[in-house]
N, CA, C and O of each residue as an XYZ file, in Angstrom:
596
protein
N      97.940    112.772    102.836
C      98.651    111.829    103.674
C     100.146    111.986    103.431
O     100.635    112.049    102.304
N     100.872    112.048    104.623
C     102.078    111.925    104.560
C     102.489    110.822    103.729
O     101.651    110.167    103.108
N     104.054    110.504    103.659
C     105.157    109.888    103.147
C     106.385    109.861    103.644
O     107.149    110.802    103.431
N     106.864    108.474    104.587
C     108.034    108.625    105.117
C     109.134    108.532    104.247
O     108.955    107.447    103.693
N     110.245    109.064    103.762
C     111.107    108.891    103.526
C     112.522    108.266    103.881
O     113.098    109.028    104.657
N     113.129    107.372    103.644
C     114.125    106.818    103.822
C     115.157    106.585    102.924
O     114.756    105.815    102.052
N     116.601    106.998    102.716
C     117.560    107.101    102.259
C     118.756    106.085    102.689
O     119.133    106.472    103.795
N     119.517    104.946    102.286
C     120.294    103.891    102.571
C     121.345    104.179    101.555
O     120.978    104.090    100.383
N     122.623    104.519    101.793
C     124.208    104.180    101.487
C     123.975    102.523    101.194
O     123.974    101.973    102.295
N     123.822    101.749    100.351
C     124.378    100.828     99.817
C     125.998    100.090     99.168
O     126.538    100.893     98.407
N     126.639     99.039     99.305
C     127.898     98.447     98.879
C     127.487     98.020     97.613
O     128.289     98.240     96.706
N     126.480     97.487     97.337
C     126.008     96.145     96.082
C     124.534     96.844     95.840
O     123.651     96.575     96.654
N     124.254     97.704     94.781
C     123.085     98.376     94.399
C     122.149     96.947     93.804
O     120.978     96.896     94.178
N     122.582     96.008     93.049
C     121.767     95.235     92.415
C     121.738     93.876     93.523
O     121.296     92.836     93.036
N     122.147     93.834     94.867
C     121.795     92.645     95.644
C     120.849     93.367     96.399
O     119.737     92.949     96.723
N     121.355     94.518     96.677
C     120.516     95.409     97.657
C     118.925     95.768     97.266
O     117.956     96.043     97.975
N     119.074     95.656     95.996
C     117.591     96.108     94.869
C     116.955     94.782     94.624
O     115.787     94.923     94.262
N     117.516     92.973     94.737
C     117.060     92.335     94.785
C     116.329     91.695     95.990
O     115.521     90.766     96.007
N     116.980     92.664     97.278
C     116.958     92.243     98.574
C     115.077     92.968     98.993
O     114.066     92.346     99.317
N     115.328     94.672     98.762
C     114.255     95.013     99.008
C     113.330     95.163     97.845
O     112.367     95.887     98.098
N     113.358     94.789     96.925
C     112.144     94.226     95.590
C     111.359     92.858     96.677
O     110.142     92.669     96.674
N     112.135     92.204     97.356
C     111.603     90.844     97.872
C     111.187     91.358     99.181
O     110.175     90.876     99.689
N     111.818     92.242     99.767
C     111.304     92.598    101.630
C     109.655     93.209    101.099
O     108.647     92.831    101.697
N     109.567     94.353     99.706
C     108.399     95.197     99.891
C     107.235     94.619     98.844
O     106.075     94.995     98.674
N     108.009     93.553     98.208
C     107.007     92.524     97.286
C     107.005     93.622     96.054
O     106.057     93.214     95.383
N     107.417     94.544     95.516
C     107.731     95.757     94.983
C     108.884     95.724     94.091
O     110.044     95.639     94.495
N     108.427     95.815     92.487
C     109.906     96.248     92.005
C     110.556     97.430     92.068
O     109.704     98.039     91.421
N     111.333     98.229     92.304
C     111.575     99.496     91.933
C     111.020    100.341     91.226
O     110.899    100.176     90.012
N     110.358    101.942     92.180
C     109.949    102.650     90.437
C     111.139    103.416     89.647
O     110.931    103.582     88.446
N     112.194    103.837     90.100
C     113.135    104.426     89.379
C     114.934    103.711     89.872
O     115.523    103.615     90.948
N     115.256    103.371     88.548
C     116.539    102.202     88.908
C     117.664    103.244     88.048
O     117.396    103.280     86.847
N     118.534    103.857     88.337
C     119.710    104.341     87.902
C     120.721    103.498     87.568
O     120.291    102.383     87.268
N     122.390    103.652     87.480
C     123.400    103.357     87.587
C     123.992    102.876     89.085
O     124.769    102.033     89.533
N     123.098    103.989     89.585
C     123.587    104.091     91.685
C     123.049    104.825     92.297
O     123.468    105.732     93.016
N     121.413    104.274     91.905
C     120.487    104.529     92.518
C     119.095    104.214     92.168
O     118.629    104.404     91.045
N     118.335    103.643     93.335
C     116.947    103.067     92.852
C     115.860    103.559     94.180
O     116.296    103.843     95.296
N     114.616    103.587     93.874
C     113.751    104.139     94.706
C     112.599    103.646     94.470
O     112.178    103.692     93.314
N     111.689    102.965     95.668
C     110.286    102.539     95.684
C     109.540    103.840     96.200
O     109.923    104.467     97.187
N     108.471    104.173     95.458
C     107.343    104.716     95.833
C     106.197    104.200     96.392
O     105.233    104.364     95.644
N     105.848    103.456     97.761
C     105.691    102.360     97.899
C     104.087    103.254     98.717
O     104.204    104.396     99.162
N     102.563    102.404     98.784
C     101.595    103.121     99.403
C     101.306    102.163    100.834
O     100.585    102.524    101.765
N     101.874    101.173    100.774
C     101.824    100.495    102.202
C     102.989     99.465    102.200
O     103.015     98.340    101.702
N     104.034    100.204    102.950
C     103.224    100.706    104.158
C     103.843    102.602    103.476
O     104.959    102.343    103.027
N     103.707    103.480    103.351
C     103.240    104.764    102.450
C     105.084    105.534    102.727
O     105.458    106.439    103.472
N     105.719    104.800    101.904
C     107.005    105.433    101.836
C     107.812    106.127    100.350
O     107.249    105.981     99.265
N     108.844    106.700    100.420
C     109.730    106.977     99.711
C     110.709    106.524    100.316
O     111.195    107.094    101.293
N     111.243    105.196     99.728
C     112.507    104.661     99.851
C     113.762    104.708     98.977
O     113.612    103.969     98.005
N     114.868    105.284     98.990
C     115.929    105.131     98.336
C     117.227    104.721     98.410
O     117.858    104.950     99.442
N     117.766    104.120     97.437
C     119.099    103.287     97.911
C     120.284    104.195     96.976
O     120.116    104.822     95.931
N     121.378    104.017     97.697
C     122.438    104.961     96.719
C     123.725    104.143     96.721
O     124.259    104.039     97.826
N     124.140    103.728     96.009
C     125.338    103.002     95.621
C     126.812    104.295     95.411
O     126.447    104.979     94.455
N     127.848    104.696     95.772
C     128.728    105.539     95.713
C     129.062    106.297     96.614
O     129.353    105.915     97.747
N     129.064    107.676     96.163
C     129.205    108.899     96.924
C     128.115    109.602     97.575
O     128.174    110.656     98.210
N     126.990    108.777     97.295
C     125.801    109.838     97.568
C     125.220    109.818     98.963
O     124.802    110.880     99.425
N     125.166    108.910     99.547
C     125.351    108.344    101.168
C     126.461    107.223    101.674
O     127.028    106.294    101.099
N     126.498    107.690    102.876
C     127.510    106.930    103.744
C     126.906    105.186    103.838
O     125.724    105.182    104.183
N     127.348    104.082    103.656
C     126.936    102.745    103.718
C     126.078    102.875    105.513
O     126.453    103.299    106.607
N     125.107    102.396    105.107
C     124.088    102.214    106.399
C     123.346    102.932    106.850
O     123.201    103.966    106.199
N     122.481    102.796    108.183
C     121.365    103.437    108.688
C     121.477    103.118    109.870
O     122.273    102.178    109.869
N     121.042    103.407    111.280
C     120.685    102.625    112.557
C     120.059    101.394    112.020
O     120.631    100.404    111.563
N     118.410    101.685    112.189
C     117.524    100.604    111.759
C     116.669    101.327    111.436
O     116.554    102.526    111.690
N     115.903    100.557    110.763
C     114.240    100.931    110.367
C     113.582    100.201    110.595
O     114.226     99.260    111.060
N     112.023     99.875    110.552
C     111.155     98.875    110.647
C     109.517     99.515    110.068
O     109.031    100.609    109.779
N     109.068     98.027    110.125
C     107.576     98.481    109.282
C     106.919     97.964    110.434
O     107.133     96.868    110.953
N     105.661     99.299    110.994
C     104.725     98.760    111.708
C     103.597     98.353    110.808
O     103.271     98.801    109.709
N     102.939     97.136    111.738
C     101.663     96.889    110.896
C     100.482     97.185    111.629
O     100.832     97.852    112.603
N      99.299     97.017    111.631
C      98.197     97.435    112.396
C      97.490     95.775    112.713
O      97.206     95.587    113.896
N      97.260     94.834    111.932
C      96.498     93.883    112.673
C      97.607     92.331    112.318
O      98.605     92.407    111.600
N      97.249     91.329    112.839
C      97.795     90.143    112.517
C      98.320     89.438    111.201
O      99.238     88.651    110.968
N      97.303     90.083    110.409
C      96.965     89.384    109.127
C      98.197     89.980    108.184
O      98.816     89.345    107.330
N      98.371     91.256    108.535
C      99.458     92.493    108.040
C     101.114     91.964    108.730
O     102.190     92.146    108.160
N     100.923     91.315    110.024
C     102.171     91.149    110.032
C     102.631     89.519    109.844
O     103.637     89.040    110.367
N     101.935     88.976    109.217
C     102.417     87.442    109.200
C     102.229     87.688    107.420
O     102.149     86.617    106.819
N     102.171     88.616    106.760
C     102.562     88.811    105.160
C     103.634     89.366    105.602
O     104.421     88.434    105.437
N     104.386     90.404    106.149
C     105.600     91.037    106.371
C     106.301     89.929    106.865
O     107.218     89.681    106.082
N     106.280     88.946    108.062
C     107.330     88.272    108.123
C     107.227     87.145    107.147
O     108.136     86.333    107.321
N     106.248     86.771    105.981
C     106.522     85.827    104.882
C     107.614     86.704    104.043
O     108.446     86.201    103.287
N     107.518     87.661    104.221
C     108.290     88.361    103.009
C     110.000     88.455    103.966
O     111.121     88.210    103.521
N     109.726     88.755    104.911
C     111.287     88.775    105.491
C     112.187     87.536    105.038
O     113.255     87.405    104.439
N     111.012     86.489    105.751
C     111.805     85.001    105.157
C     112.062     84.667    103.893
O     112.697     83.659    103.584
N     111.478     85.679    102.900
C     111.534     85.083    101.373
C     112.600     86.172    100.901
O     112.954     86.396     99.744
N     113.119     86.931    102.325
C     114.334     87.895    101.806
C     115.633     86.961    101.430
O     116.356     87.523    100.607
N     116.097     85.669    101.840
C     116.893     85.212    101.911
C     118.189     85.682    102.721
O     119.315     85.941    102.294
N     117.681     85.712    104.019
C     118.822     86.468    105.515
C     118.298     85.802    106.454
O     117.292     85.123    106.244
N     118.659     85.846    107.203
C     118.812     84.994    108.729
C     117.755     86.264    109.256
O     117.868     87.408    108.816
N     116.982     85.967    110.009
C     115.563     86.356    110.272
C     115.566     85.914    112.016
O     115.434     84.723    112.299
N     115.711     86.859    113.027
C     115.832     86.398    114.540
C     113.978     86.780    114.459
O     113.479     87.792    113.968
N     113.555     86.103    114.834
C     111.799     85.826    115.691
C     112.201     86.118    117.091
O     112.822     85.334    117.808
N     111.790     87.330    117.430
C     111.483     87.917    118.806
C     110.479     87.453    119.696
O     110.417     87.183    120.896
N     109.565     87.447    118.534
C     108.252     86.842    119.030
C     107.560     88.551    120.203
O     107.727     89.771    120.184
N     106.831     87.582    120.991
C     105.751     88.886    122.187
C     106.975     89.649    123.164
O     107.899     88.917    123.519
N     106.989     90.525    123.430
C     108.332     91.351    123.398
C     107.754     92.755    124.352
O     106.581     93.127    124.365
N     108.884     93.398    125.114
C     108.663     94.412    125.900
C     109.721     95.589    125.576
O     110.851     95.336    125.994
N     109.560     96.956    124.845
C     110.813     97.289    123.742
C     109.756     99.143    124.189
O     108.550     99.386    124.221
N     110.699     99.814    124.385
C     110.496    100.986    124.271
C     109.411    101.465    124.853
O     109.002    102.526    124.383
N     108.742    100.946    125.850
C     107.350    101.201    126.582
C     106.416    100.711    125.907
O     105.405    101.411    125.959
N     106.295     99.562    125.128
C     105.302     99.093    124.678
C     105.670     97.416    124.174
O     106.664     96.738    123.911
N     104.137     97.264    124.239
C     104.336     95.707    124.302
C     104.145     95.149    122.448
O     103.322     95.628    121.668
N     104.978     94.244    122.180
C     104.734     93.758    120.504
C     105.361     92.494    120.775
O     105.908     91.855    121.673
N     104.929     92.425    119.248
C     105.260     91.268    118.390
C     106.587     91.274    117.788
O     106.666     92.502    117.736
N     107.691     90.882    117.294
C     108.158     91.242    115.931
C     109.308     90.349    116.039
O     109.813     89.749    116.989
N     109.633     90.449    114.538
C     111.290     89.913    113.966
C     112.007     90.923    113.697
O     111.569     92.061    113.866
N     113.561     90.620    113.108
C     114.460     91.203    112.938
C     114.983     90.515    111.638
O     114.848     89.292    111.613
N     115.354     90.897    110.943
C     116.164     91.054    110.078
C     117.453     91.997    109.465
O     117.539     93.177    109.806
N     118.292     91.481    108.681
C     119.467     92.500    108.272
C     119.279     92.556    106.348
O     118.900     91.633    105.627
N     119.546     93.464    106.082
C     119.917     93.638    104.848
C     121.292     93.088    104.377
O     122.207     93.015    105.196
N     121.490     92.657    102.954
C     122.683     92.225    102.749
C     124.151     93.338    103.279
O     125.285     92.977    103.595
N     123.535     94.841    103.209
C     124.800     95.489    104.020
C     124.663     95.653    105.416
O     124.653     96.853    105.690
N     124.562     94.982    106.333
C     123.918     95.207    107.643
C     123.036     96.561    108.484
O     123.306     97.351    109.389
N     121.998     96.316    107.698
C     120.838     97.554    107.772
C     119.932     96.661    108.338
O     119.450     95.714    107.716
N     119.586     97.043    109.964
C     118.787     96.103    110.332
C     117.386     96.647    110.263
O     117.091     97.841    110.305
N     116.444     95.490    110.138
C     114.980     96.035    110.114
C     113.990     95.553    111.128
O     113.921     94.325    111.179
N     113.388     96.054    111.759
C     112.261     94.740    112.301
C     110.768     95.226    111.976
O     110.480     96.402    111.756
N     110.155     94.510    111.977
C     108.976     94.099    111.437
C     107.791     93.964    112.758
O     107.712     92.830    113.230
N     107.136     94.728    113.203
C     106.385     94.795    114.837
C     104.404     95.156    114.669
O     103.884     95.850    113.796
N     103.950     94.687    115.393
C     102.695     94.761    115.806
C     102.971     95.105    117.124
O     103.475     94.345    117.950
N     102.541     96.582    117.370
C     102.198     96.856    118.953
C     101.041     96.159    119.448
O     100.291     95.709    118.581
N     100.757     95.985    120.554
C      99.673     95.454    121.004
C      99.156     95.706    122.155
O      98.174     95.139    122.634
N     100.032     96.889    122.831
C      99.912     97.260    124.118
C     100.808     98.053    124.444
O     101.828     98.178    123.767
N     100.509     98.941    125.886
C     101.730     99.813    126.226
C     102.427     99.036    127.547
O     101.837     98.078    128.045
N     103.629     99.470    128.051
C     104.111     99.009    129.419
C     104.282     99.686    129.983
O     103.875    100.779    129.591
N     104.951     99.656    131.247
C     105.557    100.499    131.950
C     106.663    100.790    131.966
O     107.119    101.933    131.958
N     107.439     99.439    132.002
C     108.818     99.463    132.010
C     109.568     99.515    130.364
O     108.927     99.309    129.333
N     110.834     99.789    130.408
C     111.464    100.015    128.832
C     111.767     98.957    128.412
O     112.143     99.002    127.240
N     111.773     97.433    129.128
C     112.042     96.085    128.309
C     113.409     96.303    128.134
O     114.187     97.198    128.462
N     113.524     94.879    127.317
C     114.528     93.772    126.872
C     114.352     93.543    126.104
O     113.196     93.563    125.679
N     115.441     93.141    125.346
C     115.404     92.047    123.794
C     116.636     91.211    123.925
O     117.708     91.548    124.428
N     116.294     90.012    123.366
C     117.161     89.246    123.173
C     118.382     89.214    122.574
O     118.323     90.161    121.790
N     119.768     88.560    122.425
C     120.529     88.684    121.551
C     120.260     88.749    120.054
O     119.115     88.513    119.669
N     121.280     89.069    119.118
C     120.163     89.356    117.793
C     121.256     88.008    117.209
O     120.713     87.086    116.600
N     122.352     87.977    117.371
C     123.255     86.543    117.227
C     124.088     87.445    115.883
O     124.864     88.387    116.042
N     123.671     86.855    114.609
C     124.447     86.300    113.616
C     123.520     87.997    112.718
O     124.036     88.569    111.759
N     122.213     88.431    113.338
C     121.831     89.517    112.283
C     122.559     90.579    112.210
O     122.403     91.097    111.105
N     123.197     91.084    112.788
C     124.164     91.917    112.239
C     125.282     92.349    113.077
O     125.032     92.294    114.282
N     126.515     92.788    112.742
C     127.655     93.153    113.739
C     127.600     94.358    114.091
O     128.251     94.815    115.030
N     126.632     95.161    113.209
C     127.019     96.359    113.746
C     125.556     96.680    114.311
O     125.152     97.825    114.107
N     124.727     95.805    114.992
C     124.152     96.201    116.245
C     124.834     97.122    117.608
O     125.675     96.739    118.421
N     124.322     98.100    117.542
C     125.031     98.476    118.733
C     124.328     97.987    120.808
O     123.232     97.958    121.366
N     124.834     97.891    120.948
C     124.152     97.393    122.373
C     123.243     97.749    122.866
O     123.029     98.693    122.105
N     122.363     97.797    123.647
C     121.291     98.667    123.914
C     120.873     99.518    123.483
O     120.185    100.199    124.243
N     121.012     99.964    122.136
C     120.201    100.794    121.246
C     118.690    100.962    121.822
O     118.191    100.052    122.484
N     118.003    102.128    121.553
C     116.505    101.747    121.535
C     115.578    100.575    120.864
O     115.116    100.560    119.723
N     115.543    100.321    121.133
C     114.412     99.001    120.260
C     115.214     97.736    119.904
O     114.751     96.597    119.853
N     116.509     98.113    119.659
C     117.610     96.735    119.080
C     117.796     96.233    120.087
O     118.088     96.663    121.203
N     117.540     94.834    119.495
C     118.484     93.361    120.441
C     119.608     93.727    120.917
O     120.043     94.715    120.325
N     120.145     93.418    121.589
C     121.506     93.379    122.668
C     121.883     92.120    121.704
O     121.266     91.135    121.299
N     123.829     92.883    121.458
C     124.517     91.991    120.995
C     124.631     90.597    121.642
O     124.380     90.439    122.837
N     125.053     89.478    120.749
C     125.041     88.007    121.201
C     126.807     88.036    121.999
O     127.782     88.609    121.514
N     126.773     87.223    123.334
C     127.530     87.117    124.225
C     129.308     86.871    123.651
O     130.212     86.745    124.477
């Protein structure tokens, strides 16, 4: 089985390491000076954060799909127990397919959302403003909320 990998430029290595210890319910398996990494089996990643020179601060977005209900109402307990402002999308029409999901930001504005597909569409959808989750949403991104007015 594969392993996605993901790499994040971090400002604050130890808010950022307290932020996603709480998003993946997960402590870190390897914590450096300016740099820490989950080896995580669900949802089946290599995640790493780098504090310095080693990446540029940020990402577009990322997100965790889940497969049934039960999987995504533990992911959004854990978003809310991230301590961030958390936009609820709720049933949603995003990239030719129909979901569920929230949004969230990381303390450096790394946005995430959290989705249950549940269907396909036709059309490419809408999303709501994302408000206060992050500034550096860009506008009509794929899948991202449209900045707040």
């Amino acid at each position: 089985m594969k392993r996605l990998h993901v790499h994040v430029g971090v400002d604050d290595l130890a808010s950022s390491i307290r932020f996603y210890s709480t998003l993946f319910a997960a402590e870190p398996t390897v914590v450096k000076e300016d740099y820490a990494k989950w080896m995580l089996d669900d949802p089946r990643v290599n995640f790493a954060i780098s504090e310095g020179n080693y990446a540029k601060t940020g990402i577009e977005h990322l997100g965790i799909q889940v497969e049934n209900a039960e999987e995504l109402s533990a992911v959004y307990g854990r978003l809310k127990a991230a301590d961030q402002p958390v936009l609820e999308e709720g049933q949603t029409t995003c990239c030719y397919a129909k979901s569920e999901k929230s949004w969230i930001s990381d303390p450096d504005g790394v946005v995430w959302e959290a989705f249950l597909t549940n269907g396909e569409a036709t059309t490419y959808g809408d999303s709501p403003a994302v408000g206060s989750i992050s500034d550096s949403l860009p506008a009509q991104k794929c899948c991202l909320p449209k900045h707040a007015a």
